[in-house]
N, C-alpha and C positions, 0 to 999 in steps of 0.2 A: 306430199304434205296435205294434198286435200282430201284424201279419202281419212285420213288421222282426225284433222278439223271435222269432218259431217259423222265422223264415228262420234266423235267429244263432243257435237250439237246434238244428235243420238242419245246420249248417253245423259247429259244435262238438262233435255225437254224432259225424259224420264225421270230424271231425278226431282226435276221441279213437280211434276206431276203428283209426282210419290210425296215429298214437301206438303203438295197443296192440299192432297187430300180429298180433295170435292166429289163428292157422293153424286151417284147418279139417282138417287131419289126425287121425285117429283112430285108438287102439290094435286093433292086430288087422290082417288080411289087406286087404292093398288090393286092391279089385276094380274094375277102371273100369267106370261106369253109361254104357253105351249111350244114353241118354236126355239126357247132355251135349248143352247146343247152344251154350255157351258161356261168357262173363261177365259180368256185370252190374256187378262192383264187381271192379277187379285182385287179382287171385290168388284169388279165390271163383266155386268151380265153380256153375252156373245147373243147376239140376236140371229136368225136366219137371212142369207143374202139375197130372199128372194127379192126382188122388182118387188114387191108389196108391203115391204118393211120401213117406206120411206116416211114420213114423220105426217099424222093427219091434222096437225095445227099446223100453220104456218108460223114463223117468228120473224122480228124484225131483222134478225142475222140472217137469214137464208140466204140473201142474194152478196151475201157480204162477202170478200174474199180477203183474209186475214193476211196474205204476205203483202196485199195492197193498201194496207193500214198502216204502213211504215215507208214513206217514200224515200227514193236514193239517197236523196241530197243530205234528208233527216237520217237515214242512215249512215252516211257516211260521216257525218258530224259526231257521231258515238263511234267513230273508230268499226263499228260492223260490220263484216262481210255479208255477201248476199243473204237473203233469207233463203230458206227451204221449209217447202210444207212438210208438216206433219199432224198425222191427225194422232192422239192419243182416245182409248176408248171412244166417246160421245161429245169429245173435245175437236175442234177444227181448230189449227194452228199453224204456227210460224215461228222456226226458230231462227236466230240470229245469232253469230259468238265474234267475239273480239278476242283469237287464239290468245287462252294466256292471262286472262285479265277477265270477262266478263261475256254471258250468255243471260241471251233474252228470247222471251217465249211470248206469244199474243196467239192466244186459246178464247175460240167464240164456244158459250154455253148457248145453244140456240132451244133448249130444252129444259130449263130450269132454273129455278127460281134461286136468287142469291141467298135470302133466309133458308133456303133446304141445304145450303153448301157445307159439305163437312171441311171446316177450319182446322180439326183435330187438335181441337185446344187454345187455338190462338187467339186473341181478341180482334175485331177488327175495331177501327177508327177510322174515323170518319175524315174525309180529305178533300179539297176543292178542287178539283182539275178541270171546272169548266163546266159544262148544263147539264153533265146527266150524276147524278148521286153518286159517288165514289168512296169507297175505304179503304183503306191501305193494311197490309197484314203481315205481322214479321214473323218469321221461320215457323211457318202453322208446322204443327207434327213435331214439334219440342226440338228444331235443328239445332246443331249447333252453330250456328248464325252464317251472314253471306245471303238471306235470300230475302227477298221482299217481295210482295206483292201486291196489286192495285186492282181492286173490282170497280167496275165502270158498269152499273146498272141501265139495261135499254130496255127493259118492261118487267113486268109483273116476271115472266114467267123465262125470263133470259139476261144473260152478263155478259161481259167480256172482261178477261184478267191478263193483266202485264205482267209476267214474272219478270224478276233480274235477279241471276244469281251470280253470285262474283265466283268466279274458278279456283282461283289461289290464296283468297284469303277469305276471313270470316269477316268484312266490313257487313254489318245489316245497315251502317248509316249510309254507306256509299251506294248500296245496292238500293235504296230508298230513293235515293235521291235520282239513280237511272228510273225506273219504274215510275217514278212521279214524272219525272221531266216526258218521258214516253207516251205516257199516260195522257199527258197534255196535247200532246200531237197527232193521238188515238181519237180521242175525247172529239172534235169537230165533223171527224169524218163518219163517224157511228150515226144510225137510223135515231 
């Protein structure tokens, strides 16, 4: 049953992904990298793996490690099984599923700015989770509902987002209500 479960957290980080939307556009001068060879995931440019390609800002997420943003105990309290890393594109993350019922994603944008993020139509609004700027965003990319999600702004030029997307049904109010409550116990531990 567990390789079923990390297929279907697999398969749900993706989907939320695909949902989200979020551009890998960045504030400042576009320069094209010679070192393009293509793409791995639609609309995310594939950089070269050399040792040289590591990022020359630093961000306040770098040191951050996203399945430690979610502790047991809080975990275990949302019914979740362990996390497991996944990095999507230029996305560092952590997915989480409660087989059956609901999957959760904690994606650090350590490379761009939340105004640059493709919503793909969704509005964001604005929500209080605690000291750092947060909006909440239902089914970006016109879903047909189940998904929500929470930006937790850490600087100019960096986010972190909580997905929740419900499995089995299309609740967007339920899936709100995971991704806020999350969102809140995200919220302290961020830089």
């Amino acid at each position: 049953m567990r390789p079923f479960g990390s297929r279907l957290a697999g398969g749900v980080a993706a989907l939320t992904l695909a949902l989200s939307g979020c551009s890998d556009s960045q504030a400042g001068q576009a320069v094209p990298d010679p070192s393009a060879v293509g793409s791995s995931e639609p609309g995310l440019p594939t950089r070269s793996t050399s040792s040289s390609s590591s990022p020359t800002t630093s961000s306040p997420l770098d040191d951050v490690e996203p399945c430690s943003l979610l502790p047991d105990s809080d975990r275990a309290s949302f019914g979740l099984a362990a996390g497991e890393r996944q990095d999507l594109g230029r996305s560092r993350g952590c997915n989480w599923l409660q087989s059956g019922v609901w999957a959760l994603r904690i994606g650090l944008r350590a490379s761009l700015a939340f105004k640059d993020a493709d919503l793909r139509g969704a509005t964001a609004h604005r929500v209080d989770i605690g000291r750092h700027e947060a909006y909440r965003v239902e089914n970006a990319g016109g879903g047909t509902g189940g998904t929500c999600e929470v930006f937790m702004i850490t600087s100019q030029s960096s986010f972190v987002e909580v997905t929740a997307t419900m499995v089995t049904s299309r609740d967007t109010a339920k899936a709100c209500e995971y991704a806020v409550s999350v969102a809140k116990i995200v919220d302290p531990k961020l830089p």
